[in-house]
ROFIFI-240146 format. One record per residue (C-alpha): residue number from 0; x, z, y. Coordinates in steps of 0.05 Angstrom, whole numbers, plus 5000, padded with zeros to 4 digits. Example, Ala and Ser with C-alpha at 12.3 -4.5 7.8 and 13.67 -1.06 7.14 Angstrom:
REM residues 2
bakol:east:up:north
0:5246:5156:4910
1:5273:5143:4979
***
This chain:
REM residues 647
bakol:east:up:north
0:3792:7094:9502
1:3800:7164:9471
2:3740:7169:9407
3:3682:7216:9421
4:3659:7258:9367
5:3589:7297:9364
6:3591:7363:9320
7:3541:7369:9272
8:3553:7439:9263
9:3517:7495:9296
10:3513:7510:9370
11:3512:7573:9424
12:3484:7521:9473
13:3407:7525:9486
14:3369:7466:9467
15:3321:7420:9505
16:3291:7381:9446
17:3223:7368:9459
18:3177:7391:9400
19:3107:7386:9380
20:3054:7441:9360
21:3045:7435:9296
22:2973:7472:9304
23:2935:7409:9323
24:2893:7386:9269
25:2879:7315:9296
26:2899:7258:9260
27:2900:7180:9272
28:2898:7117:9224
29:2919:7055:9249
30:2891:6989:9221
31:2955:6939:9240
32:2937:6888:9181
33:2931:6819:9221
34:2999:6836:9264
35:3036:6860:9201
36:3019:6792:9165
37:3025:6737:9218
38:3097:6780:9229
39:3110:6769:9148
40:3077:6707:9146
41:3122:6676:9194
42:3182:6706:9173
43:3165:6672:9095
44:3162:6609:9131
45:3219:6614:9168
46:3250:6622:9105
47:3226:6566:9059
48:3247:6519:9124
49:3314:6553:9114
50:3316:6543:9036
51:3323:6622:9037
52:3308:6659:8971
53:3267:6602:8948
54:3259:6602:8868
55:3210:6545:8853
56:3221:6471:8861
57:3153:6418:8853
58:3161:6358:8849
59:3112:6305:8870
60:3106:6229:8875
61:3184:6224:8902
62:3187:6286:8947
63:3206:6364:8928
64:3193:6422:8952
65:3226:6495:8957
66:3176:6553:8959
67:3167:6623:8933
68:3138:6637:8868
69:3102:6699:8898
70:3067:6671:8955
71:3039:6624:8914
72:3019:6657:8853
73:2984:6703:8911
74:2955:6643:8949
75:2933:6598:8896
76:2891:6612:8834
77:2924:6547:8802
78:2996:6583:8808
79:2980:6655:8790
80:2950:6620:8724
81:3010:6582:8719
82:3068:6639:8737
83:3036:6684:8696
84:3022:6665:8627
85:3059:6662:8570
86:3066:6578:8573
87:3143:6551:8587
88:3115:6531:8651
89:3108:6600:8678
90:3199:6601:8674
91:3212:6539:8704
92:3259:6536:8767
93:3227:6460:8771
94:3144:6438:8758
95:3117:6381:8778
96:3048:6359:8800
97:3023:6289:8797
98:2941:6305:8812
99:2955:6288:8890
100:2994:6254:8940
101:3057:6289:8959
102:3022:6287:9033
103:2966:6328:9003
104:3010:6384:8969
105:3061:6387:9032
106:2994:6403:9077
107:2974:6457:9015
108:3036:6491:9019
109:3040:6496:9091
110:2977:6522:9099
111:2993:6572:9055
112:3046:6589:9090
113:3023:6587:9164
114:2950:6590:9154
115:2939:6524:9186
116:2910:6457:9167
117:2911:6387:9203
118:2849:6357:9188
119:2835:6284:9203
120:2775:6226:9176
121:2831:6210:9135
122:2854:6257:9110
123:2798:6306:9097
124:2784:6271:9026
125:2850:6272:8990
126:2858:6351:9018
127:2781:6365:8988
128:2814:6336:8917
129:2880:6373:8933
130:2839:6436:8956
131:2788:6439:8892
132:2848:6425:8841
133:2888:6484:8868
134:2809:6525:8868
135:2836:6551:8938
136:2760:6555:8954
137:2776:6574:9035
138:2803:6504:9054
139:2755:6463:9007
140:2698:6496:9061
141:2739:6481:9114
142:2744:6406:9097
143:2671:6412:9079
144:2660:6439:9151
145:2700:6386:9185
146:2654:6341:9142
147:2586:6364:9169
148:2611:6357:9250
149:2643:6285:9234
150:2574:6252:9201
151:2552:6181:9234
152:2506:6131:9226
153:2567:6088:9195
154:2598:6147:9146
155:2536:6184:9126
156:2530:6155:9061
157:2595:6163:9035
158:2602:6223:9069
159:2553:6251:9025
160:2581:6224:8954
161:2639:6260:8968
162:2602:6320:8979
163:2567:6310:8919
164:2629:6300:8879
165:2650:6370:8902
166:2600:6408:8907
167:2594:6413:8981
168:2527:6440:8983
169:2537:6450:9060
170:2554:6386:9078
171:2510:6344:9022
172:2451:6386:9061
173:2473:6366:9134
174:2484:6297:9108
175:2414:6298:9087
176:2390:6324:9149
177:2426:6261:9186
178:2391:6212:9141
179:2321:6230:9153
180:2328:6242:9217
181:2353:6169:9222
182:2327:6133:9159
183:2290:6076:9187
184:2365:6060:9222
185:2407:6079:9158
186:2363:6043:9112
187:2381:5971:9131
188:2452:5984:9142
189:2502:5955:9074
190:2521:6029:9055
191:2445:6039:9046
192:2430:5975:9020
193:2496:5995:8959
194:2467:6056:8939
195:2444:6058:8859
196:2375:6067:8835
197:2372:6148:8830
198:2398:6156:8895
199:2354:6115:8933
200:2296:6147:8899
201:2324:6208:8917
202:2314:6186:8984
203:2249:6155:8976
204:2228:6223:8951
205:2233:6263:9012
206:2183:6287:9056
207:2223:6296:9122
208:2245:6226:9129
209:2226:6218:9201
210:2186:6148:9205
211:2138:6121:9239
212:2093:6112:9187
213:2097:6097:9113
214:2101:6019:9122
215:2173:6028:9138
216:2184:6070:9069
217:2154:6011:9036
218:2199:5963:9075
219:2259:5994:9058
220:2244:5995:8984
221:2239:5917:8991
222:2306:5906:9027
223:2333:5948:8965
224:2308:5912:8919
225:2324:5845:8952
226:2390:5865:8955
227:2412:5850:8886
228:2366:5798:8840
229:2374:5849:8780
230:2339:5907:8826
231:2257:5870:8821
232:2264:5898:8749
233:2262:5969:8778
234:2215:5950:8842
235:2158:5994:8806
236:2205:6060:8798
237:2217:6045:8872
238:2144:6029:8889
239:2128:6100:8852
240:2164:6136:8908
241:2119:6102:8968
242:2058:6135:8985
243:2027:6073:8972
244:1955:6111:8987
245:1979:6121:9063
246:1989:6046:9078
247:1944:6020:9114
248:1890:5975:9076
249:1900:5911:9113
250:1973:5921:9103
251:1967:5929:9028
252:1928:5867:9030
253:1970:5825:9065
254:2037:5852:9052
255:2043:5888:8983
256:1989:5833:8944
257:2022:5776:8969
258:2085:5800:8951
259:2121:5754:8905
260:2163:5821:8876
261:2090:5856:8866
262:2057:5799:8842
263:2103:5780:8787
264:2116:5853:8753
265:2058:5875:8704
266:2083:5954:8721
267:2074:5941:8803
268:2004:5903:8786
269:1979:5966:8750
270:2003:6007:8800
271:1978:5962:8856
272:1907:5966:8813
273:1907:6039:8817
274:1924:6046:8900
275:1863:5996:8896
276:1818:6049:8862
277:1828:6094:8899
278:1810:6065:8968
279:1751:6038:8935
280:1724:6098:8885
281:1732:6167:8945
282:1698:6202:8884
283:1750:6189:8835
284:1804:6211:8886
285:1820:6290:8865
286:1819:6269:8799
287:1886:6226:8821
288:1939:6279:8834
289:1995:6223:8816
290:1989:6204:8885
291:2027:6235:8947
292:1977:6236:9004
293:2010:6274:9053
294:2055:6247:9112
295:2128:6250:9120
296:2143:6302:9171
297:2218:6317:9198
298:2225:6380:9217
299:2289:6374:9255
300:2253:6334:9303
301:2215:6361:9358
302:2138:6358:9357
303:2080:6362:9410
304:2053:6431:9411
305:1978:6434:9415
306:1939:6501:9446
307:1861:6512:9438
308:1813:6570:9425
309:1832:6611:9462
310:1817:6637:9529
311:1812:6599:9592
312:1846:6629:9658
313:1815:6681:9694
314:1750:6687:9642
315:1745:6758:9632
316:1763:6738:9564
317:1701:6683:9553
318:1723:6639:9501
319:1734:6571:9520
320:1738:6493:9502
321:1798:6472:9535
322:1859:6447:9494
323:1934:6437:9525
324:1992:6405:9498
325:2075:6419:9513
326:2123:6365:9511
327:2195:6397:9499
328:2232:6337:9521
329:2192:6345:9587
330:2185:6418:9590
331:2121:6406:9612
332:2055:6433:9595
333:1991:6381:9611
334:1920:6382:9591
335:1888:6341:9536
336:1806:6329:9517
337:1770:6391:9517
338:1740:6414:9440
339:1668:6389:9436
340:1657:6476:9427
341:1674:6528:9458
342:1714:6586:9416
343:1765:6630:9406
344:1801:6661:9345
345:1803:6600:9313
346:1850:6573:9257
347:1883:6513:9266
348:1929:6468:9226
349:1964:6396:9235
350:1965:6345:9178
351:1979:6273:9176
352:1986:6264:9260
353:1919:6311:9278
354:1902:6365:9294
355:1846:6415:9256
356:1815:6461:9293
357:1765:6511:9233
358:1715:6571:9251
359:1727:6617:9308
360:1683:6662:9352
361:1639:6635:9403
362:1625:6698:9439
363:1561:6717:9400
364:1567:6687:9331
365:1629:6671:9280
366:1627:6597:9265
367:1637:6550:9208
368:1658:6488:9252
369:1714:6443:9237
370:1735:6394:9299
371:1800:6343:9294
372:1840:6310:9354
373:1873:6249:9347
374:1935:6250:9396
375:1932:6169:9396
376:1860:6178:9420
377:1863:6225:9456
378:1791:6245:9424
379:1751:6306:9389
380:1709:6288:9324
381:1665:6339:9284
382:1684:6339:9216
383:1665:6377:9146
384:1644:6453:9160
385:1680:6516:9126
386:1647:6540:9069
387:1649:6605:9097
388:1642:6626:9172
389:1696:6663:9199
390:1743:6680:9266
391:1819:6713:9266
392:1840:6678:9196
393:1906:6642:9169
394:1921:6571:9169
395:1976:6534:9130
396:1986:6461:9103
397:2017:6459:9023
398:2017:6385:9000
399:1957:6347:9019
400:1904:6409:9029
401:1893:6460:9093
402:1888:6527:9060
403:1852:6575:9100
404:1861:6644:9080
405:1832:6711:9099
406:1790:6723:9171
407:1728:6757:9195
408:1657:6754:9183
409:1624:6813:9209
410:1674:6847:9163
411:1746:6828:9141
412:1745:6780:9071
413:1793:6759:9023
414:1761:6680:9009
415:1809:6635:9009
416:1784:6558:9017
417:1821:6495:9008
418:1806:6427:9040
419:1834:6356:9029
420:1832:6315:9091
421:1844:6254:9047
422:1788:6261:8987
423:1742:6316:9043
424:1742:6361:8977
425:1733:6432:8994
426:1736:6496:8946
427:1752:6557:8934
428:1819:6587:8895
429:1828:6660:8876
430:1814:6706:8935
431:1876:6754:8962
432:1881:6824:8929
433:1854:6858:8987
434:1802:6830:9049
435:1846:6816:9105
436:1839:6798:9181
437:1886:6776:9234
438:1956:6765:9175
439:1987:6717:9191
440:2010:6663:9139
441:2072:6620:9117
442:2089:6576:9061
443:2162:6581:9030
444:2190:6553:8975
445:2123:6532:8947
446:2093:6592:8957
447:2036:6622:9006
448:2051:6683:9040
449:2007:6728:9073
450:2036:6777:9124
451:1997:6846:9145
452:1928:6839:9181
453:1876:6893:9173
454:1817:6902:9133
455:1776:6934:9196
456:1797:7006:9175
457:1877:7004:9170
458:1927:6959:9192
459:1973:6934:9131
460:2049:6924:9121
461:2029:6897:9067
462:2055:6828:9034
463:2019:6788:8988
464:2042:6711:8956
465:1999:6662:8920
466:2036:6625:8865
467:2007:6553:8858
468:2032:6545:8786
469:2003:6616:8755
470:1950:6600:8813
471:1956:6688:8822
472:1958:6725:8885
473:2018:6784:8874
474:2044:6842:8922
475:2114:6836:8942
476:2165:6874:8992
477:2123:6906:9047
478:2143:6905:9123
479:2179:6966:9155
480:2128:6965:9204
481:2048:6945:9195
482:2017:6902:9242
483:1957:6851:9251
484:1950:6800:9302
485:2019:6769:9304
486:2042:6708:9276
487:2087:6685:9221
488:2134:6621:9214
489:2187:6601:9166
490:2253:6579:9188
491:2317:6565:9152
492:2271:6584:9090
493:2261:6658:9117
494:2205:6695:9147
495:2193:6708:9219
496:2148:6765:9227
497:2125:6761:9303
498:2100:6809:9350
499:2026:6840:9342
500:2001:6906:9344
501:2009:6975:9295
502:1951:7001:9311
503:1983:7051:9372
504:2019:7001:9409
505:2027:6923:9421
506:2099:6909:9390
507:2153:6869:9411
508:2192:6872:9352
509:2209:6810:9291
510:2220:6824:9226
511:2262:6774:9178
512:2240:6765:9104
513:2293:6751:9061
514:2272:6726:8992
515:2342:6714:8971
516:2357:6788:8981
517:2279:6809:8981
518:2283:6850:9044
519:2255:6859:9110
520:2302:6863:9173
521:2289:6870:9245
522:2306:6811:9282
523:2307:6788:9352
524:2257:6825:9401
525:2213:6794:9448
526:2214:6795:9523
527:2138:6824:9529
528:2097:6860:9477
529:2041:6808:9447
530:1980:6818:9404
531:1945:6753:9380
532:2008:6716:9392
533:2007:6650:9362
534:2084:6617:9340
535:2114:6558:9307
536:2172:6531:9293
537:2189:6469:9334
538:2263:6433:9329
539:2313:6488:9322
540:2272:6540:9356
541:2215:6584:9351
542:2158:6585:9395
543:2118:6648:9415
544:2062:6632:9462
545:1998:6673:9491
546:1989:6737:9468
547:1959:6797:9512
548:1979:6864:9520
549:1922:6913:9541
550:1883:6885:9592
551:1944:6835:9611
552:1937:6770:9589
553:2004:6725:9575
554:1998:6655:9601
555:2083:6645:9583
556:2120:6628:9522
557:2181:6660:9499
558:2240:6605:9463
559:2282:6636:9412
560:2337:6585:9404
561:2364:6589:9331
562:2427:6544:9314
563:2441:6496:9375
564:2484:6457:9337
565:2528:6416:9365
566:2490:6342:9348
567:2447:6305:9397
568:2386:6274:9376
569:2413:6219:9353
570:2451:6257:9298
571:2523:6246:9340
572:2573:6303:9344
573:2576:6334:9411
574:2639:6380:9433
575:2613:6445:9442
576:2621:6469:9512
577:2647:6542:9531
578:2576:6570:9533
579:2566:6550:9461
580:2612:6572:9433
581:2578:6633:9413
582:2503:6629:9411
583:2460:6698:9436
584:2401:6702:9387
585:2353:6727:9441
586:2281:6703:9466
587:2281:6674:9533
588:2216:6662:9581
589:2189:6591:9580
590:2138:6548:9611
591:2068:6585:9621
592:2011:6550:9597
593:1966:6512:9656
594:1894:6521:9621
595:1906:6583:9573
596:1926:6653:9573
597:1917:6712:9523
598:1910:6690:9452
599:1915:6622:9433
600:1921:6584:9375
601:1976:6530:9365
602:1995:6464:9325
603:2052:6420:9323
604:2045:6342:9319
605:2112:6306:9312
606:2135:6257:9357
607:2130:6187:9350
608:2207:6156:9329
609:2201:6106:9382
610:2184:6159:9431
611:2254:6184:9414
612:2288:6124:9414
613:2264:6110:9483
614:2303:6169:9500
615:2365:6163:9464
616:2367:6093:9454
617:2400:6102:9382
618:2468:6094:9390
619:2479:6042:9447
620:2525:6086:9494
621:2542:6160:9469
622:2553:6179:9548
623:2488:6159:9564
624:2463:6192:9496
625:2494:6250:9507
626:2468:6262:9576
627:2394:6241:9564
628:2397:6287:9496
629:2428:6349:9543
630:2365:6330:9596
631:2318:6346:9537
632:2342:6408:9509
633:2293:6454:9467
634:2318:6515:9504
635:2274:6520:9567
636:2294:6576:9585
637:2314:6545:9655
638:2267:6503:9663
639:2217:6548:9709
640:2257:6596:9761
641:2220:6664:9713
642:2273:6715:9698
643:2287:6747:9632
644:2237:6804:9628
645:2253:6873:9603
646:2201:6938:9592
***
């Protein structure tokens, strides 16, 4: 074939090239950063597989292997200190590491490489030691991750120490979670039963361990302490961490006194001496602050929401007596023993299993009365009055008081009154920096604070928090938007500002407090505008209920859903179906109320353990677990055929 040959030279013949105007002033940038890598990424793997332009050799246990200086010294802090210093080691063709197994550093280095990691139960422990000694931060969370989802009854506990050990703050905290949710179980199992002295009082310490009442605390301590003949010599640091004062008196007469531990250690005499006292002397009780006297409450675990005061259906807004409870594992709302009074606008709190019901507004007067149901009675007593008479005030429960906090009496106040349920001492602490009515009330990180309300004359977006320790009311960030008669919880230790009303309109918008970052941020918005909404938190969700907008009153609930993880209730892991795997923070309609609508006030009284282990029967068959636990889920969104409103 003769050779072709194309002139560069110049040419009489026209040309065809296309060209472009350069005239147009548009531009475009494109962002091809995650193609460009997994291309180069591969291609450096491909490479170290083929021994290509590899310049480092390490040696461990009685394996090598080839890499690239670079894409280490870029991937892992421990080589870019060790390339590039001044030490001998940073010139070596050949280093050798002797910290891990050479499993361990062949995983490192190909996840380095490719990105990927194999993670198995064993495994994920030498590749956490591998992971922190490199400081390649990324796959020590990963392994911390794959920690959290893989939690049982039978790994908890060391699942934890090695969380501990590396600072897994994530998983230490969802290994806590797993333990009070399950103590009672956990606490007579071996691993439990090994554990040293400061990490059983830990334990013993906590307020969400989910029992069934404190007797069980007190049992574990003994099986402890049985455990091991040199433990009675610390049964009294144990004992310390009961709440001895909640046991029940016969209990403490025939259980603890008889108890050959108690009776032979002068430290859990005195100590017995002192519980003693202070069943027998009331008078002497504020004066004895050593004492918890509040009940364990897990949080994690669904409660029993309680309705009253509010308004009864189709009224014409008359105050009535009736009270309603909702069962989230049966999605069900069902009426309970009517108040011995009829009232609205009341406050209302839950402490140790009851519920308090304070003040209100009868129709003609505010009020001063204080009634309390007992679930297991199903049964309304009178109990100590308010000091002060008042409607449309804050409740919250900080240790072993009620605080009530704000309200209205003719006019909007700032009193703030505290009352013990355990020693009936009521008094007053500092009043709030400015009168307010309808705020609504958290308490976060040992803290009180109070959200908005009005003062009869303007509506605040105001914030203020009571310190216990300087025992000081102070302003802090105010909301973007002001608002009365919504509610406030706390989850995940934020703030949920709820719904209410600005003064020109009922409002459908949340707002999320921050302290962390102090700042407000919208959140979530409801379905319906409410005013006098009441919420709680309740599981993993939050619970709006009631409300009214104009002359519509709200019988129905909206659900917002927070983190569905992926655990039944009894603390298994479950594999996340398609529809989970990316959860839509949005309210959804729930149940309506059978007895209530409009404003309402609301309480939440845990359920009973062996109510729950009815239902999920521990750990006996996780197929039958995991389908009663997907029967009961806390999202009820489709439990009632009521579509997702929009305005």
């Amino acid at each position: 074939m003769d050779d072709i040959y194309i002139s560069a030279g110049p040419s009489n013949a026209p040309s065809y090239a296309p060209s472009l105007s350069m005239d147009d002033p548009s531009e475009m940038e494109s962002d091809l950063t995650i193609q460009t890598l997994a291309r180069t990424f591969s291609n450096f793997e491909r490479m170290r597989r083929n021994s290509q332009l590899c310049d480092v050799k390490i040696k461990c246990e009685n394996s090598f292997f080839l890499a690239h200086r670079c894409i280490l010294a870029a991937a892992i802090p421990f080589f870019n200190a060790m390339f590039n210093t001044e030490f001998v080691e940073s010139k070596m063709q050949e280093c050798e590491i002797n910290q891990m197994s050479s499993d361990s550093l062949e995983a490192i280095i190909d996840f380095v490489y490719t990105g990927k990691i194999h993670l198995t139960i064993q495994n994920v422990t030498d590749l956490l030691v591998a992971a922190d000694y490199f400081q390649l931060d990324i796959l020590s969370a990963e392994c911390a991750s794959f920690l959290e989802v893989k939690i049982t009854h039978s790994n908890v506990m060391e699942v934890r120490q090695i969380a501990l050990r590396h600072n897994c703050k994530k998983a230490v905290k969802a290994a806590d979670r797993f333990i009070q949710r399950h103590f009672v179980a956990l606490s007579a199992t071996r691993s439990f039963l090994r554990l040293d002295l400061e990490s059983v009082c830990e334990f013993f310490a906590m307020d969400e361990l989910h029992v069934e009442s404190e007797e069980e605390i007190y049992h574990a301590a003994m099986r402890w302490v049985n455990y091991d003949e040199e433990r009675k010599k610390s049964a009294a640091e144990i004992l310390r961490h009961v709440r001895l004062t909640l046991l029940d008196k016969a209990f403490l007469i025939d259980e603890v006194a008889t108890n050959p531990i108690v009776h032979d250690s002068i430290s859990c005499r005195d100590l017995f001496d002192e519980v003693k006292e202070f069943h027998l002397v009331p008078e002497r009780r504020p004066k004895m602050m050593k004492f918890r006297l509040e009940s364990r409450h897990c949080s994690e675990i669904p409660g029993i929401i309680y309705a009253c005061g509010g308004l009864g259906m189709n009224t014409d807004y008359r105050p009535a007596s009736k009270a309603e409870m909702y069962d989230p594992l049966a999605k069900k709302w069902m009426p309970v023993s009517s108040m011995n009074s009829v009232r609205t606008r009341v406050g209302v709190a839950a402490f140790n299993g009851k519920l308090y019901v304070m003040g209100g507004y009868n129709g003609q007067v505010r009020l001063d009365l204080v009634e309390v149901f007992d679930p297991n009675r199903n049964q309304w007593t009178h109990s100590q009055p308010l000091l002060t008479k008042r409607s449309a005030m804050a409740t919250v429960v900080y240790r072993d008081k009620i605080y009530v906090i704000g309200g209205f009496d003719g006019q909007s106040i700032a009193e703030v009154e505290t009352y013990s349920p355990i020693t009936g001492e009521r008094r007053f602490i500092s009043p709030m920096l400015c009168p307010r009515s309808a705020a609504g009330a958290v308490v976060l990180k040992g803290c009180i604070y109070v959200t908005g309300g009005h003062n009869s004359f303007a509506i605040y977006p105001t914030v203020e928090k009571y310190d216990f320790a300087k025992a000081q009311w102070t302003y802090q960030k105010p909301m973007n938007k002001a608002r009365c008669r919504h509610a406030a919880v706390v989850y995940d230790e934020k703030i949920y500002a709820i719904g209410g009303y600005d003064g020109r309109e009922f409002l459908r918008c949340t707002e999320v407090y921050d302290p962390e970052t102090d700042s407000w941020q919208y959140g979530p918005e409801l379905n319906l505008r409410r005013g006098r909404v009441s919420a709680c938190v309740n599981g993993s969700a939050i619970y709006a209920i009631g409300g009214y907008l104009g002359e519509i009153k709200h019988c129905s609930m909206e659900i917002l859903q927070m983190h569905p993880e992926p655990f039944d209730l009894t603390g298994r892991y479950v594999a996340p179906n398609k529809k989970m795997t990316k959860h839509e923070l949005i309210w959804r309609i729930g149940p309506k109320m059978k007895l209530h609508e409009g404003g309402v006030s609301i309480g939440v009284i845990p359920i009973s353990p062996k109510k729950l282990c009815r239902i999920s029967q521990c750990e006996e068959d996780e197929d039958d677990v995991i389908s009663a636990v997907k029967s009961i889920s806390l999202d009820d969104s489709g439990s009632e055929d009521i579509p997702r409103y929009s305005e």
